[in-house]
N, C-alpha and C positions, 0 to 999 in steps of 0.2 A: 347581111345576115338574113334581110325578110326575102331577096330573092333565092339567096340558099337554101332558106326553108321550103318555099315557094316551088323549086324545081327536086327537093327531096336530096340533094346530094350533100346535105351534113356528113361532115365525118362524128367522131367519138366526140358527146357532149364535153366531156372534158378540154377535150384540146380545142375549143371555138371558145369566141368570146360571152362572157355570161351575160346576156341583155334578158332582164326582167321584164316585166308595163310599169308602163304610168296607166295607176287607175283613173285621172281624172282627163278632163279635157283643159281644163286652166288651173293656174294656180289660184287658193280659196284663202279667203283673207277674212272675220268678219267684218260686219258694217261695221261697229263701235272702234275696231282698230284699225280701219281703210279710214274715218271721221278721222282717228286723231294724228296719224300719222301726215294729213292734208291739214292741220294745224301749224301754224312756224310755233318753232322751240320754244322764244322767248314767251311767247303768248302763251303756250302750254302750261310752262313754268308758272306764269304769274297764274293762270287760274289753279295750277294747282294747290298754290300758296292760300289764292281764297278761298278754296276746297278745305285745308286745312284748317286755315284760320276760322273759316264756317264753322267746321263740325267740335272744335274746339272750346268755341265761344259759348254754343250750344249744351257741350261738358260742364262748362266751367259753373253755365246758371241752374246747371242739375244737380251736380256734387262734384266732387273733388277725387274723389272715388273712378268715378266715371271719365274724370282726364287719366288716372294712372289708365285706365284699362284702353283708352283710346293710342297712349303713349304705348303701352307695349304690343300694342297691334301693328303700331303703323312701323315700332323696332322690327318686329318678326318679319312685315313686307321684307323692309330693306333687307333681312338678312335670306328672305327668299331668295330674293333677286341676285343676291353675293351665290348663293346654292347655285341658280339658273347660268348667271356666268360662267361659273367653276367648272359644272356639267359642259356647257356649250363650247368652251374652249378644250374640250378630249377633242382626238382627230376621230373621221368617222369609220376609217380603213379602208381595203382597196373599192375603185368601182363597184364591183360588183355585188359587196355590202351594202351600199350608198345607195342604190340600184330596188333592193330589195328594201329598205327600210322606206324608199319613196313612194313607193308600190303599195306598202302598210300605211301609212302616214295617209295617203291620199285616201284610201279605202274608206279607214277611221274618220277623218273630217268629214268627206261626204256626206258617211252614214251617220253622225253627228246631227249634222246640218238638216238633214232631213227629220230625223227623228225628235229633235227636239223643234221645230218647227212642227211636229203634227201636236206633239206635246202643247207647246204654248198654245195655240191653237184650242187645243182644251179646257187650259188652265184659264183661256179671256172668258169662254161659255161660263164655267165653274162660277168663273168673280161675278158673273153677272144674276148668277143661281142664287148665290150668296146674299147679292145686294137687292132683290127683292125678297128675298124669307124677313133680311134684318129690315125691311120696310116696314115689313105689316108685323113684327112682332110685340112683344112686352117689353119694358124696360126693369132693370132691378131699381131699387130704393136709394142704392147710391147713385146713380147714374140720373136718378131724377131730384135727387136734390143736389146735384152737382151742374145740373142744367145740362148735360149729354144727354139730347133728342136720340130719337131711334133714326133719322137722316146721319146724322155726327156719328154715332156706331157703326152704322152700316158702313158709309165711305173708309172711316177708319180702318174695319174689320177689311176691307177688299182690298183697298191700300195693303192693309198687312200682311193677304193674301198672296196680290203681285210681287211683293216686295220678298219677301222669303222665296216663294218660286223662281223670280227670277236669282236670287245668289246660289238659289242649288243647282239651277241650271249653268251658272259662273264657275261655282265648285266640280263640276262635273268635268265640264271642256278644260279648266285647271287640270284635273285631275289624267287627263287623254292626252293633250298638249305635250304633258312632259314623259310622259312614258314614249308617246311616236318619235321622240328625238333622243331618248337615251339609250332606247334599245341598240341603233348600232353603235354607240360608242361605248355597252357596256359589252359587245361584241368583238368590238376593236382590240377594246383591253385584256380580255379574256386572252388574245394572242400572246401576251406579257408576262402578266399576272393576274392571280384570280382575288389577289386582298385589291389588288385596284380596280377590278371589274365589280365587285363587292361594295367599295366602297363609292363606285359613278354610281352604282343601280341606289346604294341605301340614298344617295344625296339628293337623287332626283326625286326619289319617293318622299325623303324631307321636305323639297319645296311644293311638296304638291299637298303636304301634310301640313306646312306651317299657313299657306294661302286657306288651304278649306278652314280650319280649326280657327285660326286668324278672322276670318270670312264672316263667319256662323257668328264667333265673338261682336267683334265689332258693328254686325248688321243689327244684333240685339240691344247692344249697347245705341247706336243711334239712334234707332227706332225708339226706344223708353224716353231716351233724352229730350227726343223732339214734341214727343207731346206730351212729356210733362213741361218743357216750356210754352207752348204751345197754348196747351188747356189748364195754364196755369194751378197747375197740380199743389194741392195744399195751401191756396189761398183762400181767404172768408168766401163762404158759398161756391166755391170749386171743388172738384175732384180729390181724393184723401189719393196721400202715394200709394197706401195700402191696397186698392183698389184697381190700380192703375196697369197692373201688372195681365190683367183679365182682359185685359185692349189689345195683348199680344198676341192670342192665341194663333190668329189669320195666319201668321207669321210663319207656326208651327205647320200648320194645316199645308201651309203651298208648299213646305221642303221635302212634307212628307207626300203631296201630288206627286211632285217633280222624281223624287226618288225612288216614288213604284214602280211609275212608267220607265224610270230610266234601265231599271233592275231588270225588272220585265223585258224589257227591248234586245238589251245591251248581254241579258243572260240567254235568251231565245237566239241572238244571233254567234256568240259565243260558241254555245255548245252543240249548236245544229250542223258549223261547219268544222267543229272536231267531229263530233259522231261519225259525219257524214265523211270525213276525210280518214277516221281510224280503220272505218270497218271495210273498207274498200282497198285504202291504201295497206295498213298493216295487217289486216286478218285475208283478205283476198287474194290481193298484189304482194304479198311480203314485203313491201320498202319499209325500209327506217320511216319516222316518226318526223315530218316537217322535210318529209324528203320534194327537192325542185319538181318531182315526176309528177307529183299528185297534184291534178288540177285543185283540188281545194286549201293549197297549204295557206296560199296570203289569206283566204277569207277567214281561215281556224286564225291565225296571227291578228289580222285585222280584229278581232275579235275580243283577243285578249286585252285590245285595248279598253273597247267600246263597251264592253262587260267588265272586266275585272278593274279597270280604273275611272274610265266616266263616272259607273254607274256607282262603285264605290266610294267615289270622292263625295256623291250628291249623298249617297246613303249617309254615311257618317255627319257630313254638315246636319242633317237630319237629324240623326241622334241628338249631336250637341244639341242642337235648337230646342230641340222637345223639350230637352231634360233642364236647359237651363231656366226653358220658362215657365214647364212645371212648376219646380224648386223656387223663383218667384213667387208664382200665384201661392203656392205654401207658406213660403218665409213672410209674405204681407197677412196672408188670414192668421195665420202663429202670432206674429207682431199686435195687430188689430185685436185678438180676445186677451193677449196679455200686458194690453196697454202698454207696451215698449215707448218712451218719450221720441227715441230716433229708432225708425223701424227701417234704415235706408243702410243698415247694413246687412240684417237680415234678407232684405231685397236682392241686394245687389252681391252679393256673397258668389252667385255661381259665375258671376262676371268675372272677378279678382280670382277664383277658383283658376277657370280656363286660360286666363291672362299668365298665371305662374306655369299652366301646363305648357305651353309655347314658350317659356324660359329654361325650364327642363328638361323639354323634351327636345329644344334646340344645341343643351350643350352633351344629351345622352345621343344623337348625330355628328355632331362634329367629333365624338371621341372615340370613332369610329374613323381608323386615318388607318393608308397603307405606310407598309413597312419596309424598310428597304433591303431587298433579296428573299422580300418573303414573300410567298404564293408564290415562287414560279413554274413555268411548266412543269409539270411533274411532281409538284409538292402542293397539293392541293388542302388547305387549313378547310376544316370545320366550319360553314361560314356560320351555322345554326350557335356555335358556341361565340362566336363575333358579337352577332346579332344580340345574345344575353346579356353579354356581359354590359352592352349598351342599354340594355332595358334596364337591367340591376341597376347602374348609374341612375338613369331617371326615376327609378323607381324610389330609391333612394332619398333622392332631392326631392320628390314628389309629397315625402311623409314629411319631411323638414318645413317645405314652404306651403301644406296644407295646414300643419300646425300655429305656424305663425299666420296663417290665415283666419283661421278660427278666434287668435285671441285676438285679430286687430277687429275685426269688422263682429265678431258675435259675440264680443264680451258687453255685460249688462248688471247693470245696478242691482236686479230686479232679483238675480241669479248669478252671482261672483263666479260659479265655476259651470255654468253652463257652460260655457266655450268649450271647458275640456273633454265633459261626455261630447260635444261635436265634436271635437278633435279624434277622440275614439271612434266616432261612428264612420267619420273620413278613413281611419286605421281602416275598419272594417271593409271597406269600398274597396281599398287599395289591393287589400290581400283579397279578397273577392278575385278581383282582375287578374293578380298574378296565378290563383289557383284556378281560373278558370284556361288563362294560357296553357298552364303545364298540363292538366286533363286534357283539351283537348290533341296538344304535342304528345303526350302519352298514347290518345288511340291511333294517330294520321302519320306520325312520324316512322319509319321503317328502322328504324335503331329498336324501336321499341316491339315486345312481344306482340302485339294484336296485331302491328300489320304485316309480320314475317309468318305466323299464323295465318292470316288469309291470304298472303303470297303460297305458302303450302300448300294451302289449299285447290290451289290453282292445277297443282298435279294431278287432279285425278277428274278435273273436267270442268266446263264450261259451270253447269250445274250445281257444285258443291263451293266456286268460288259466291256463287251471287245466293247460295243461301248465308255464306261464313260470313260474307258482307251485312248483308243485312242484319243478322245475328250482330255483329260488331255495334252498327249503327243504335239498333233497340239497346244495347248493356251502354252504352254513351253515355244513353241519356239521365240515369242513374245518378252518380259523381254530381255532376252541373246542379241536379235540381235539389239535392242535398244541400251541399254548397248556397244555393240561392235563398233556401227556406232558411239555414243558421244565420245569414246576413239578414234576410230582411227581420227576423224575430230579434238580435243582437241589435242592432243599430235599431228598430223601432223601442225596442225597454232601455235602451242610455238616451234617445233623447228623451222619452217618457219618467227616466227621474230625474233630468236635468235641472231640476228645480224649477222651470217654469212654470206657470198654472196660472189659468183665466179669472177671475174677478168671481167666478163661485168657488175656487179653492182648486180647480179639477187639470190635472196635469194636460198640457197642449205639445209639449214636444215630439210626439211619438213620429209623426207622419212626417215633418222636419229632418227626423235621425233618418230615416230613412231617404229622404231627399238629399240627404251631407252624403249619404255613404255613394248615394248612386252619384254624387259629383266625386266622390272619391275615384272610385271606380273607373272615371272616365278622367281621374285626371293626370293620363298619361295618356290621351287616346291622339295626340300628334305623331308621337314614337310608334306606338301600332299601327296607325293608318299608314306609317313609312311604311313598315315592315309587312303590311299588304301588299302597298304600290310595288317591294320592290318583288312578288311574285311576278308579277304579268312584265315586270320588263323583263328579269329573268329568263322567263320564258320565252319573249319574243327574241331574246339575244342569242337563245339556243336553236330558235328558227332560221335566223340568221345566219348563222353559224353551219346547219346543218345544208342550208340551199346553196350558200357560197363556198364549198366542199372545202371546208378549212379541215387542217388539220384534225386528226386524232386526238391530239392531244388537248384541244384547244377545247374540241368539242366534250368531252371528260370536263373539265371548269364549267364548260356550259351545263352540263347536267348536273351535277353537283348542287350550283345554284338554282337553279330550276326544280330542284327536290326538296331542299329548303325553302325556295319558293311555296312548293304548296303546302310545306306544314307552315309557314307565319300564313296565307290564305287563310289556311283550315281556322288556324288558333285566334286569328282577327274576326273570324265569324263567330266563335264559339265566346269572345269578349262581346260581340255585340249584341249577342241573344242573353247571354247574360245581363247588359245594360239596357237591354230594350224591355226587358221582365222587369228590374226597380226602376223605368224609367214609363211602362204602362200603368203599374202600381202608382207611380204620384197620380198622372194623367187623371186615374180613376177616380181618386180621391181629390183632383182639383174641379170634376165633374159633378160631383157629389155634391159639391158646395155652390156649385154654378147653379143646378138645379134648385137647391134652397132658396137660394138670392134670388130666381127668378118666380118658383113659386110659391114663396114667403110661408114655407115650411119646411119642417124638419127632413132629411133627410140622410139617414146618417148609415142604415145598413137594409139590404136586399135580402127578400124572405124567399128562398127557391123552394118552400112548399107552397106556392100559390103556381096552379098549373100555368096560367100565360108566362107567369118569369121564369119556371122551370123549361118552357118550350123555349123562350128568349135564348135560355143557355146552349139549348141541344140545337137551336141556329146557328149560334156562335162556333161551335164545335165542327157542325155540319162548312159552314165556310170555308176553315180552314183547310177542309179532307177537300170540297168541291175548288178550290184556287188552289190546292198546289197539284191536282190531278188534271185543269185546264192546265198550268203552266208546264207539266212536263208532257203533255199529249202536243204542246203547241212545239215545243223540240221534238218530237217523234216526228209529227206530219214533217217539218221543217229540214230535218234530216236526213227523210226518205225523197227528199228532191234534191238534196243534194248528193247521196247516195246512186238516184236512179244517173244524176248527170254527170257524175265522175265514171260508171263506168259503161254512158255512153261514150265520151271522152276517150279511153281507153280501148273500145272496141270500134271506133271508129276511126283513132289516131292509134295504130298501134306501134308505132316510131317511136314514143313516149315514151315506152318502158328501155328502148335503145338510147336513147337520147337523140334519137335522128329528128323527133316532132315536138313542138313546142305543146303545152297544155295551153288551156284556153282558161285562165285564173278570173279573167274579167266575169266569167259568166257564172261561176259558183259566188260571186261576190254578189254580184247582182240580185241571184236566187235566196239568198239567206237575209240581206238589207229589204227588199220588197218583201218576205213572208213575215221578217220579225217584228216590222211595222204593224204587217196587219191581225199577225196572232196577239200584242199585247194587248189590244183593245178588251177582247171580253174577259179576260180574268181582271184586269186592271176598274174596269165598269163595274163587274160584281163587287169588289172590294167598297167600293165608293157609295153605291145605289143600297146595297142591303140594309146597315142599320140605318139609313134614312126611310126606306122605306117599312122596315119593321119597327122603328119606333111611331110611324106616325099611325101605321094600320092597327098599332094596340091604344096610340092614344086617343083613336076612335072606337073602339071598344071599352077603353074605360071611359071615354067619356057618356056612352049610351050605358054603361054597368056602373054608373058613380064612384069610381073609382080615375082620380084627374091625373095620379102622379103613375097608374099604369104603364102608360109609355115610356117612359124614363127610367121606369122601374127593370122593363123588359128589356132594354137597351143595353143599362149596367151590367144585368145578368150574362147577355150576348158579348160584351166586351171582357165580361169577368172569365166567359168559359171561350171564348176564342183566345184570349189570352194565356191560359193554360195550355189549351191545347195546341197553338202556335209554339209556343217553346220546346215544350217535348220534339214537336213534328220537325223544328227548324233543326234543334239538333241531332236528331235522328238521318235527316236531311243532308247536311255539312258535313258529318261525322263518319257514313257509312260513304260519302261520295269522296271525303281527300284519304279514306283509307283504300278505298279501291286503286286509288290515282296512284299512291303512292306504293302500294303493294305490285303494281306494275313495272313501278321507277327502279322497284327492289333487284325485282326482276331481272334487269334491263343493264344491271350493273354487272351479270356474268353469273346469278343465282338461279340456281333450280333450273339449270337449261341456257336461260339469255335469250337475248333478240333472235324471236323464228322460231322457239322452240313449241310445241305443243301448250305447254303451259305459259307459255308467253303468251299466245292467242287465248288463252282464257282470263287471263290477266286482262287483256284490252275487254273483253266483251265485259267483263265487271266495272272498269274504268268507264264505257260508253253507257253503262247502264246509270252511274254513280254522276255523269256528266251532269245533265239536269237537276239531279239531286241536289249537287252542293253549288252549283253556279246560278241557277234559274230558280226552281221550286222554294229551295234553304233560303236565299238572301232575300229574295222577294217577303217571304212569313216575316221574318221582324220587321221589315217595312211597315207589312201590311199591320202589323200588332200595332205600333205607336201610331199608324195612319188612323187607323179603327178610335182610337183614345182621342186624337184631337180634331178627328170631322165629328164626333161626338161632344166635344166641347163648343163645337163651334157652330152645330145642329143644333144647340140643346132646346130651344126656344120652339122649333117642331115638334119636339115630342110631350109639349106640354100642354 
């Protein structure tokens, strides 16, 4: 083949044999799994057995509570692994499939490997940033009469640091892992049936959902465990449990490191080599969409891993993390004013939450099975109605076993039917989630009016689609933040007359109902982080599919799912900007208390008529517009090199477009993995540097103006209105980018024209426009929301 090339006398690409690349130069293993694999079995086995017996033993002297939730983590592994089997044992199809999926796989790991190695890399600097501020800082009043030095916090705090960073970066390669191996066998299947190529993508996406959620779970769970044995938590002159919860933040702080940069990276390389591969390939070149010809098809594929499942698997563990340690640090200060006798159910509440969402959401997967003689060629099912009926199940079981959640661990002497207003407020969470699904399916899905309206719109020019878009994108945001305001006002007034009340009479549940609803919310978020994952395999299946010139028909199944693909995308982001809004709302309010405790005053609400806090705000605000206008300029630049080198590619191999010349795919890889590196650095630094440095330059102005709690004052402010105006932006973001996408798909199906027609090419230039939007710019903002909330937490000591 390379002398045939070599001498030019290829005949018609079709009739020679299909040989892809290998992107790498050897096969990549990491250390951790090259270490254990150089273990003999027996030996593995027994340590894992101490491994468990360890972390167990360690449950056992914490609670009891605390072994259920360890037991059903370690159930969900094994039923990963039952998932990963199931998946691995599909065939992968001919060569030439095989070929192309190795070619992806290799790209993805590489680009991995590197990228979170620049990451870590940052995150050792970060712990070390960390572990000198907690030297010279203050201690609170529990912390010193529980004899925790400010050495003993700081170590803690950077521990807790590394130790979240590193499982989001576990959660992440989890999350890429399984996508580079399903893709071609959700490929293979598609040649069969499309309920069974449906049902490889939803499995693999489950084990990638039950490991992170599992992950997030269990990492919190160990980590409270260990030092409340540890620093013997609730013994005379020791540490109150209640308190103990505030030692976790580090934890949150490193997921939410790990998930910016991954976002940032993983979305910059994503969508710089779609852009850069549409506008050349489909608006130039005319070829189909993932067509062999276009030098950039593996790096757009490569991408869909390294962006839509790395960086989503870290994002998500992310949320959980935040939200469940928030809801902690709430349920112990709740417990603590209303003198609760066992306040270790309140604690631990969001643990046993998450623990039932991995029992739910693993039997709302599995009840998802193919059928037999259904999907076949040519009969292609709904898979978006599949997908429902699966969520409805878990959604279902989700009210059931949040219920029985409520009365076991939040029922109290104090207050007989508190439990129930939480059981409502969990209600409230729930329907949150589903209503925020169906809105955003409602704008992104092309069944529905808005995006057959901006597919229309597509007929009459480049111009009227990207204003209809946008237009789409701004009316989005409407619905959600409605939505968002009735939940947090509903769920803050039932736990507020839940009968609780502190020792002067004065109701304490409010902030609580609000922390149940946003566990609510999320407690079904292993079934959605599926139904993300199974976009990007999806997609890569359809890539697949399109390079290995498989059938017609086959390719029809591929598209189909790949449209559905991007509305569970679309609807998985618009769930998580949802849950990042009540899930910065606790953040805010476990800040608020952080700050008292440390500066042994009141601090209970922020006055935005004082001009330094009103500027604090219009910082806040200002952030958001300046990080998501780096992040989508860093896909522009990024894009236009890949751009310029496809069609050098093409005007200097022009056998390509014949199939007589091979593309050169190594080198658009290479152009997008070295620029996405080095574009996420400055939005991802801004993110981090700003309110550190804006709290500490106010809390040296109030400290020359006698005003001490200024910095933190300015701070709040800056997180209160960067958090507003992230949610709008994010989905504005998400919404105006999967309707573009999809308004394309619409297209593409034989409407308004079809592939090549005039309005087709305006269709893509909305799509290329929308790329950034909802892959880079949108995912990175709620990142960056709950990042803002817990390097705030975790800062708070500088700005005092």
């Amino acid at each position: 083949m390379d002398d045939a090339m070599e001498s030019g006398n290829l005949g018609p690409y079709q009739d020679r044999p299909r040989i892809f690349p290998n992107m790498r130069t050897k096969p990549y293993t990491p250390l951790i799994f090259r270490v254990i694999k150089r273990i003999n079995v027996r030996i593995l086995f027994v340590l894992l057995l101490l491994g468990l017996g360890a972390i167990f033993y360690i449950g056992a002297s914490t609670s009891p509570i605390i072994v259920f939730v360890f037991s059903v983590c370690i159930i969900s592994f094994v039923l990963s692994m039952y998932l990963t089997k199931w998946v691995l044992a599909k065939d992968e199809g001919p060569p030439e499939m095989v070929q192309i999926s190795d070619a992806i796989r290799d790209g993805a790991e590489g680009f991995f490997r590197t990228q979170y190695g620049t990451i870590s890399k940052m995150a050792v600097l970060l712990a070390v940033i960390i572990l000198s501020i907690y030297m010279f800082r203050s201690t609170t009043p529990q912390q010193e009469s529980s004899g925790l030095g400010r050495s003993m916090s700081a170590y803690v705090t950077v521990v807790s640091f590394l130790l979240g960073a590193l499982c989001s970066g576990i959660a992440g390669y989890v999350g890429m892992w399984v996508s580079v191996r399903a893709n071609v066998r959700v490929s293979s299947a598609a040649r069969r049936s499309a309920r069974e190529a449906l049902q490889i993508a939803v499995r693999a996406g489950g084990f990638s959902a039950m490991v992170v959620v599992g992950l997030a779970v269990i990492g919190v769970a160990v980590l409270y465990s260990t030092l409340y044995v540890w620093l013997e938590v609730d013994s005379p002159g020791s540490m109150k449990v209640t308190d103990l919860p505030l030692l976790l933040v580090g934890y949150g702080f490193g997921a939410s490191f790990v998930a910016l940069f991954a976002q940032l990276g993983g979305g910059i390389y994503t969508k710089a080599a779609d852009v850069g591969a549409d506008l050349v390939g489909k608006v130039e070149q005319g070829i189909p969409e993932d067509d062999p010809r276009n030098p950039a098809v593996i790096a757009d594929l490569v991408g869909d891993n390294v962006g839509d499942c790395a960086a989503r698997g870290a994002d998500l563990f992310e949320s959980i993390a935040a939200e469940i340690i928030s809801a902690m640090i709430l349920g112990g200060t709740m417990a603590q004013r209303c003198k609760i006798e066992d306040p270790s159910g309140f604690i631990l509440f969001p643990l046993v939450v998450h623990s039932f969402d991995l029992v739910v959401s693993s039997v709302g997967i599995l009840s998802i099975r193919s059928k037999r003689d259904a999907g076949a060629i040519g009969v292609v099912e709904d898979p978006m109605l599949i997908l429902q009926k699966g969520y409805s199940v878990t959604i279902v079981l989700a009210v059931i076993t949040f219920g029985l959640s409520t009365r076991w661990m939040l029922y109290t002497e104090q207050a007989p039917l508190a439990w129930l207003n939480f059981a409502l407020c969990g209600l409230v969470g729930i329907l949150t989630a589903y209503v925020f699904v169906w809105i955003t399916k409602y704008y992104t899905d092309y069944k529905h009016e808005p995006v057959r309206t901006l597919a229309l719109s597509s007929s009459t020019g480049h111009g009227t689609n990207i204003i209809a878009g946008i237009s789409l994108g701004l009316e989005s945001t409407a619905l959600p933040v409605l939505v968002i305001s009735v939940s947090v006002i509903s769920a803050f007034w039932l736990g507020h007359t839940s009968g609780l009340v502190d020792e002067a009479g004065n109701s304490t549940g409010g902030l609580f109902g609000t922390a149940v609803a946003t566990m609510g919310m999320l407690s079904t978020a292993a079934y959605v982080l599926t139904m993300d994952m199974f976009g990007p395999i999806a997609d890569n299946a359809g890539g697949i599919v399109e390079m290995s010139q498989q059938p017609e028909s086959v390719r029809e199944i591929t598209d189909v799912l790949d449209a559905v693909g991007n509305t569970t995308k679309a609807t998985t982001k618009g769930f998580a900007i949802g849950s990042a809004a009540l899930a910065s709302f606790l953040l805010f309010s476990a800040y608020m208390d952080e700050v008292a405790a440390f500066s042994h005053a009141a601090f209970k609400q922020v006055d935005i008529a004082i001009p330094e806090v009103f500027v604090g705000g219009l910082l806040g605000s200002m952030l958001i517009f300046l990080f998501s206008a780096w992040a989508c300029s860093a896909v522009g630049r990024t894009a236009q090199e890949v751009v310029n080198e496809v069609r050098r590619q093409f005007i200097e191999r022009p056998g390509i477009m014949d199939y007589k010349e091979k593309p050169d795919y190594g080198r658009c890889v290479s152009i997008v993995a070295s620029a996405s590196l080095r574009e996420m650095i400055k939005p991802g630094a801004l993110a981090i540097v700003s309110p550190i440095v804006v709290g500490f330059v106010f809390r040296m102005v109030g400290y020359y103006t006698g005003h001490p709690l200024l910095g933190a004052k300015v701070v709040a402010a800056m997180l209160m209105f960067a958090t507003v105006s992230g949610i709008l932006m994010a989905l504005f973001l998400n919404t105006a980018g999967g309707a573009w996408d999809n308004a394309k798909k619409y297209i593409e199906t034989g409407a308004l024209g079809g592939k090549g027609s005039d309005c087709h090419k305006a269709a893509v230039t909305g799509d290329t426009v929308g790329d950034p939007f909802k892959d880079t710019a949108g995912p990175s903002l709620h990142v960056l929301i709950k990042m803002l909330a817990t390097i705030t937490l975790v800062m708070a000591p500088v700005f005092l």
